[in-house]
N, C-alpha and C positions, 0 to 999 in steps of 0.2 A: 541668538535664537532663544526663543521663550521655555525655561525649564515648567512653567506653568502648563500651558500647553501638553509636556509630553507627559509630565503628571497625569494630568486629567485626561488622557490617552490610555497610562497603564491601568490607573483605576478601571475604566470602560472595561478594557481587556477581562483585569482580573474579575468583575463584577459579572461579566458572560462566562467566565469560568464557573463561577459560584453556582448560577445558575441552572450549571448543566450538570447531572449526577455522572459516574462514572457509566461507560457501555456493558451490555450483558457479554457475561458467558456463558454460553449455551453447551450443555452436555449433550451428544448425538447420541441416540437412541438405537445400540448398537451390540444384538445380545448374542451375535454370531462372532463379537470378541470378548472371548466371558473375563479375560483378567488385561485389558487394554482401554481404557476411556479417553476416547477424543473430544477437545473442545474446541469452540470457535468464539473468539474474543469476536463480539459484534458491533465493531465500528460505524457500521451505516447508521448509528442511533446520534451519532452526534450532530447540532443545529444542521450543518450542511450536508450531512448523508453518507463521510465516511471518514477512513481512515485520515486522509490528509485535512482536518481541520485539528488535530494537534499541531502537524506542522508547520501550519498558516500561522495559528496560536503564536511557536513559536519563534517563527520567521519576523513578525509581528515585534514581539516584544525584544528582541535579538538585536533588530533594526532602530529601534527604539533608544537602546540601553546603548548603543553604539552614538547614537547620535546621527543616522546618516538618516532619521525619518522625521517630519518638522509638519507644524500644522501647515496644509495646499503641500504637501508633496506627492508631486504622480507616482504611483507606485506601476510597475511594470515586473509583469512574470512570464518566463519560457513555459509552457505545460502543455500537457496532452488533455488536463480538462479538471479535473478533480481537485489539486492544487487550486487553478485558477480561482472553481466557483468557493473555494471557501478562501481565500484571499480577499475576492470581493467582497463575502461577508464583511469583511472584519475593518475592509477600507471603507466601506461605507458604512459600517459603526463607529468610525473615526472622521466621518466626513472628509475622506478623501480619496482620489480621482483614482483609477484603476483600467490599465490594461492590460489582458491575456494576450500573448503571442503564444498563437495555438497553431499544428497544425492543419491541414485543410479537410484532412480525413475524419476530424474528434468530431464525435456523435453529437448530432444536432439536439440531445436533450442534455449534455453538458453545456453549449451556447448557450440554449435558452436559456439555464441557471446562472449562467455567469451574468448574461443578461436581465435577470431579474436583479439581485443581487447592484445592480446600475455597472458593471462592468463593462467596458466594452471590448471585441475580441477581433483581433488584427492574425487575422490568415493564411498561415506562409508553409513554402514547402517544410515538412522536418528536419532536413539540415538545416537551415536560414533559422531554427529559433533562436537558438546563444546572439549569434551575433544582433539579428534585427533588434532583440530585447534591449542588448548593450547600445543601440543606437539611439534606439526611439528613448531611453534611460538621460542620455545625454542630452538629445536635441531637446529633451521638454525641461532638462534640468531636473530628473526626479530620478528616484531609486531602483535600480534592478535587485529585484528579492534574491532572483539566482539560487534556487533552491538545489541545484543540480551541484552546486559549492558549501553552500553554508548549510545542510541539513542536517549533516553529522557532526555538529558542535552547535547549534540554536538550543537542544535539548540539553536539560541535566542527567545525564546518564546515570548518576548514581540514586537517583529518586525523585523524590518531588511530583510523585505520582503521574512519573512518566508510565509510559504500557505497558514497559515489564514490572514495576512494582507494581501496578492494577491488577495485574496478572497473577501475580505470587498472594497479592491480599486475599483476593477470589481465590485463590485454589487451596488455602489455608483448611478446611473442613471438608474437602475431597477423601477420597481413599487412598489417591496417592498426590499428597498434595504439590510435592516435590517433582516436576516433569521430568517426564526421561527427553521428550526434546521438543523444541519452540519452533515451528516450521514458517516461513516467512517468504514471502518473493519479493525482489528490490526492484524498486523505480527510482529514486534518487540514492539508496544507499543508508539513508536519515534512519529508520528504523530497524534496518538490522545493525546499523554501528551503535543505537539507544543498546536493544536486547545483548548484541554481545558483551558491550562493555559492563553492562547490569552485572550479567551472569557471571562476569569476573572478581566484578565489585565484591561481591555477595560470595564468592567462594559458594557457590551452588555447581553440582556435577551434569547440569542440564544444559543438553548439545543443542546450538543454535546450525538447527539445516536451514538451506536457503534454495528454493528453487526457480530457476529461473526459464521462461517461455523459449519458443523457437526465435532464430533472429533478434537475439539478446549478445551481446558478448560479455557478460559477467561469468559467464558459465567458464570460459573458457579463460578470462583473464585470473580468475581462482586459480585453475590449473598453473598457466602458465608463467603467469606473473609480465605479460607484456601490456604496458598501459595504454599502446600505439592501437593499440586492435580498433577497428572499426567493421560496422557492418553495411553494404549498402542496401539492404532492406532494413523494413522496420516491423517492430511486435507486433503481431494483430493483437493482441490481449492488454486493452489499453489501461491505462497505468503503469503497468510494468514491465520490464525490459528496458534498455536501450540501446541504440546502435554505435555509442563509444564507452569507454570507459570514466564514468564520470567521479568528480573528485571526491562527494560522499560516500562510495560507494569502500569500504576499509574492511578487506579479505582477513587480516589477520584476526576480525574477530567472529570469524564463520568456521565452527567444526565440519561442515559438508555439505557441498552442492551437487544439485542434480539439476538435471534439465529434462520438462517434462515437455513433451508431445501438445504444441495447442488443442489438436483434434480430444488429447486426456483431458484437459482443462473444460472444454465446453461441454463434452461427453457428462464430467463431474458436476459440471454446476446445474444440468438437469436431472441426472439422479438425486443429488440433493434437494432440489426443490420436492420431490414425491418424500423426500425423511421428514422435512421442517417448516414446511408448506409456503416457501415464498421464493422469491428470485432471488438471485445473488448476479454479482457483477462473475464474469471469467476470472479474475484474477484470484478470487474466491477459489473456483473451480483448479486453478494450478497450485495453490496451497494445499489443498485437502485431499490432491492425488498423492502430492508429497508425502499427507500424513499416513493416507492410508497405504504405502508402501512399505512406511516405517513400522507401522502398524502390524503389514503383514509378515513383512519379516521377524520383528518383537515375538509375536506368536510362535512363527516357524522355529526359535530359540528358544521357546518354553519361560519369555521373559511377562513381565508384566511390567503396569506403569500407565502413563498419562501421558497423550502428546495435546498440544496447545499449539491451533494455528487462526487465522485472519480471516474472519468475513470483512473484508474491504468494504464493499459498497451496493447498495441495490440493483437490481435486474431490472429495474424499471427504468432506469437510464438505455438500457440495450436492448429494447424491445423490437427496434426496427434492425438489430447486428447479432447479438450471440440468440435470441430469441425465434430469429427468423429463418426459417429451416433453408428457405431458397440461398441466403445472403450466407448460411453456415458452409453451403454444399458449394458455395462458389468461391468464397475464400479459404474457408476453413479443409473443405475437402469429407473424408467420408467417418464421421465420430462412429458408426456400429460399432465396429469392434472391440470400443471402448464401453461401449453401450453397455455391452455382451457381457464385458469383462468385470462391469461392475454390477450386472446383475446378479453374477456367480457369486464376487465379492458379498453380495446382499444375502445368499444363503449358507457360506461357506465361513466366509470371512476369510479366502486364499483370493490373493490378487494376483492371478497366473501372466506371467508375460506373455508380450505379445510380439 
């Protein structure tokens, strides 16, 4: 196999690294918590629009360094969409052939990305992605990325401006630059095992929460510690969640999980758009319920601090699903009382349960 080749492959890589500055953190404009600042690392700014184009990155060069990626090798990925369209980026910055095995349900403005991107996207129920991936990986003679395994080791956890050192640089000249805690929801497990292992690294006293959707079983494999769990539904809050426990996914490095309510999830991520004037994707919206619970309780203890959570990805991908009040009220069910809940939150800064 030609080391020539993968050379001229990492250079590409690192050359679109170069390219791209780090994503914002945006401070929320929030003066009903007078000693509490939340931020939101703004992922959706990177080439493909969110969070999972670091892990593409470094799935990418992971595969690379191993040897199991060669110039004409298909690459092949299990995803719910966001993984996929920036894989394809990156396969067809390298001139090479790319297919997403997606579920049948992923929002048709993910397809069409993967699709632009020259991807093509093979449709199957969501149990059937692992294995069909493993198949079609086979039968073409090409690579299964497998981000569902290799997530939580592609990245250098202790730096190398991974997202918790991006994080910590940016929050260098804050008030309180030092987070009281890093709020995060897992999809493959890749970035909260980056964050925990950081926080360790670094001897910093900032608690990695992790909150996970309805029809998730992380929530519960945290508790209980059985890896067998499986769910036979799936997330609606795409990206995140999944319905087994999958092998990136490393509890030991998570101070505290919650499970939020999707109905709080979609509720948030339209209160947010009237704070910051854009869309954001749900998964958004289930992190920043997270924060502001921390948030409120931090308060109800008289504490202060910083919490640091995820804008994932844009709301423009979800215009015909978390955007559409019919399609909200039919899956999702009835968000008011979250609605309600986070209006009070808007003048009080008390997030009362519900």
């Amino acid at each position: 196999m030609s080391r020539n080749w993968v050379n001229w492959a990492m250079a590409q890589i690192e050359a679109d690294f170069q390219r791209s500055a780090d994503t914002h953190l945006i401070k929320l404009d929030l003066p009903q918590l007078a000693n509490i600042d939340i931020y939101l690392k703004d992922e959706s700014t990177h080439p493909t629009g969110s969070l999972k184009h670091r892990l593409a990155r470094s799935l990418f060069l992971y595969g690379l360094c191993n040897g199991w990626i060669h110039e004409g090798t298909p690459i092949i990925e299990s995803s719910s969409g966001s993984t996929a369209i920036s894989e394809a980026y990156f396969a067809r910055l390298l001139g090479l052939p790319f297919i997403a095995v997606i579920p049948r349900s992923t929002a048709q403005k993910k397809i069409d990305q993967i699709e632009f991107y020259g991807g093509r996207c093979h449709l199957v129920d969501p149990a059937a992605i692992y294995t069909e991936s493993a198949r079609l990986a086979e039968e073409l003679g090409g690579h299964y990325m497998d981000q569902f395994t290799y997530a939580e080791r592609a990245t250098d956890w202790r730096g190398n401006n991974n997202i918790a050192d991006a994080i910590f640089r940016q929050m260098q000249h804050e008030r309180f630059p030092v987070p009281s805690h890093i709020v995060m929801s897992p999809g493959t497990g890749g970035t909260s095992a980056t964050i925990g292992r950081y926080l360790r690294y670094q001897k910093v006293e900032t608690r990695l929460c992790v909150v996970d959707p309805d029809n998730s079983v992380f929530f519960d494999y945290f508790h209980s510690g059985d890896p067998n769990l499986t769910s036979e539904a799936c997330s609606r809050i795409e990206g995140i969640g999944r319905p087994r426990v999958e092998p990136s996914f490393i509890p030991g490095v998570v101070d505290e999980m919650r499970r939020i309510p999707d109905a709080a999830s979609i509720a948030t991520v339209l209160w947010l758009e009237g704070l910051i004037g854009r869309k954001t994707g749900a998964s958004t919206g289930t992190n920043l319920y997270g924060a502001l619970q921390l948030a409120h309780e931090m308060q109800a203890r008289g504490e202060s601090g910083s919490i640091v959570t995820l804008l994932c990805d844009s709301g423009e991908r979800y215009l015909d699903s978390y955007y559409d009040p019919a399609w909200v009220a039919d899956k999702i069910g009835d968000i008011q009382p979250y609605l309600a809940q986070l209006e009070a939150f808007s003048t009080n800064g008390q997030l009362e349960a519900l």
